[in-house]
Each structure stands twice: as C-alpha cells, then as structure tokens.
C-alpha positions in Angstrom: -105.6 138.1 114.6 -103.2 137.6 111.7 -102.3 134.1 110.6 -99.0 132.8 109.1 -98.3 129.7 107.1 -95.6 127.3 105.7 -95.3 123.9 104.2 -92.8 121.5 104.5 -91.5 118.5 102.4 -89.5 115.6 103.0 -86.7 115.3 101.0 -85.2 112.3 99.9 -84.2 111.0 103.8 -82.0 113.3 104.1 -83.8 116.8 105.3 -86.8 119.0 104.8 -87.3 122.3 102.4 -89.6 124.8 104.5 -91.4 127.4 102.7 -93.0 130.6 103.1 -96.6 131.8 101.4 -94.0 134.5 100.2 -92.3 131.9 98.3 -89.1 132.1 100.2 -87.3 128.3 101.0 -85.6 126.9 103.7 -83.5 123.8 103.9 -83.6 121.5 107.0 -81.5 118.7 108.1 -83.8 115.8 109.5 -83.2 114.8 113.0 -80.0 112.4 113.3 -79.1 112.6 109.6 -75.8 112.8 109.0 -75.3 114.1 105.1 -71.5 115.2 104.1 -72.1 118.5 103.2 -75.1 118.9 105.8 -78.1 120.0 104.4 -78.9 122.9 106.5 -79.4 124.2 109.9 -81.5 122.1 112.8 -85.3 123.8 113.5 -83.6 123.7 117.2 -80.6 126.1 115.2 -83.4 128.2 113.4 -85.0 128.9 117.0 -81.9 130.9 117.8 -81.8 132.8 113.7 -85.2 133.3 114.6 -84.5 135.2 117.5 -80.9 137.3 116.7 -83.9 138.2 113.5 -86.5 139.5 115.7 -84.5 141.3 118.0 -82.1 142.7 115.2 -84.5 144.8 113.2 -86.0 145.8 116.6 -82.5 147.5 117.8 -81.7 148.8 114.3 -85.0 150.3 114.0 -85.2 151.7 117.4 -81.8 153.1 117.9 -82.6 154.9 114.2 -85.7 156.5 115.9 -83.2 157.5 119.0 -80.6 159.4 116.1 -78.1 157.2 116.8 -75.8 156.3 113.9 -75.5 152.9 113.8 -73.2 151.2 110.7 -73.4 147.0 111.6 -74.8 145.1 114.0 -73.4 141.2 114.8 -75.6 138.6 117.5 -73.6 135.9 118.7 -76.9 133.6 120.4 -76.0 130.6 122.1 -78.8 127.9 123.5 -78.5 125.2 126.5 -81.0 122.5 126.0 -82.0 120.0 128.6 -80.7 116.6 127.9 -83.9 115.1 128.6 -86.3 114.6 125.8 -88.1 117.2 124.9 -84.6 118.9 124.5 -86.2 122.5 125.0 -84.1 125.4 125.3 -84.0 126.7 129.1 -81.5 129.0 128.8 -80.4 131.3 125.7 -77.9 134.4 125.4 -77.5 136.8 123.3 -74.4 139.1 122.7 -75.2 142.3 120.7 -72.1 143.8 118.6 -73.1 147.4 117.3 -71.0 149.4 115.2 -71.1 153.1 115.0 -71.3 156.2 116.5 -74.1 155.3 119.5 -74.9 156.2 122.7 -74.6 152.9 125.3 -77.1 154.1 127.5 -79.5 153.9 124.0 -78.1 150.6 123.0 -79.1 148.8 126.4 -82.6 150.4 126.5 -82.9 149.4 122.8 -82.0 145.7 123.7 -84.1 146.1 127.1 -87.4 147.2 124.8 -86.6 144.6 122.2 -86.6 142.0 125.0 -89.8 142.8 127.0 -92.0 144.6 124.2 -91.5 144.1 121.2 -89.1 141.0 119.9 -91.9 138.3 119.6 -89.8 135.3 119.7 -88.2 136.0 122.7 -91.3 136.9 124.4 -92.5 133.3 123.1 -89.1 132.0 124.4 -89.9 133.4 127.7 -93.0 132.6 128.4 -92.5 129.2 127.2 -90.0 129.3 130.4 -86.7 129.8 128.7 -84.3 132.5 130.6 -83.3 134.8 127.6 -80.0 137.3 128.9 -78.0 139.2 127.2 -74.7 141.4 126.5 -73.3 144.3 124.4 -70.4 146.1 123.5 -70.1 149.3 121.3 -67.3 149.4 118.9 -66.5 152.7 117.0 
C-alpha cells in the first residue's frame, strides 16, 4: 500500500498554504473568509481540479496508446452540493473538449475507462455516493 502526505498551515486568518512531500504549495481560502483578491480556490473547488487532473492524464494517455492524435484537451466540471451541512457533492459533471484529429468512438471509451478503471478520484467520488456523468465533443 503506498502512502501520500501533506501539511497544512494557517495563515494569518485569512487561508491555508497546503503542501506536498514534493515540495509543491497550494494556497487555500479558509471557510467564509472573504479576502479582496481571494486567496485561492475552496478544498470543495480543488475536489473538482482534482478530478478534471485524474481523468485528464487518463484520456491523454489512453487515446495516445489508441494512435489517436490528440493536440488539447479542456474539462469544464461543475459540482451540486447539498445545502445541508456536510455540503457533500452528490452530483458532478464533467464536459471533455478534445482537440485533434480523434476517433469519437475512442474518445467515449477513453472517458468510459477513465471513469470506471482507472481515474481514482472519481472512483472515490462514486463510491462515496456522488453521481459523476459526463459529455464530449471533438473539435478538429
């Protein structure tokens, strides 16, 4: 079983810098803070980088194996939380934009693998309950 670890540290009132044992830093806005420039995204906004990062290298990496030429890839996620404290996610969607000369057919099995095999965080996402769908278009 491999392990991961981070640290976090309050900042001033105003937000939180997360970092990596890699030495890579991430700045937080604390819960109901309201800083003019904001800090940084929510963890709740992170959730969803998290997850268009996951399943991006997943569907560049897998439509490379299938040949297919891509040249950019855009995710649009959006999350709908329950009002209710805890304010979990139950549903999330993602829209895949990919670029290039590809095969649709290979783009929705790439997304379909991604989803159910191999993106972690949305296999977290959905077995923590949430209902992860998504979209695509190819533009050439």
């Amino acid at each position: 079983m491999s392990e991961v670890e981070v640290s976090l540290k309050l900042v001033k009132d105003y937000g939180f810098i997360g970092k990596t044992k890699s030495n890579y830093a991430v700045v937080l806005k604390a819960p109901g803070a309201v800083v003019d420039p904001p800090l940084g995204p929510s963890p709740m906004e992170l959730v969803l980088i998290a997850l268009a990062g996951c399943t991006a290298y997943d569907i560049v990496s897998i439509l490379s194996k299938m040949k297919q030429r891509v040249e950019g890839l855009e995710i649009t996620v959006k999350g709908k939380r329950r009002e209710e404290t805890p304010r979990v996610y139950t549903d999330i969607h993602l829209n895949y934009i990919v670029y290039g000369d590809v095969d649709e057919d290979k783009v929705a099995r790439a997304i379909q693998l991604s989803k159910e095999k191999y993106c972690s965080v949305s296999l977290m996402l959905k077995n923590g309950g949430v209902r992860v769908t998504t979209s695509y278009e190819v533009k050439r």
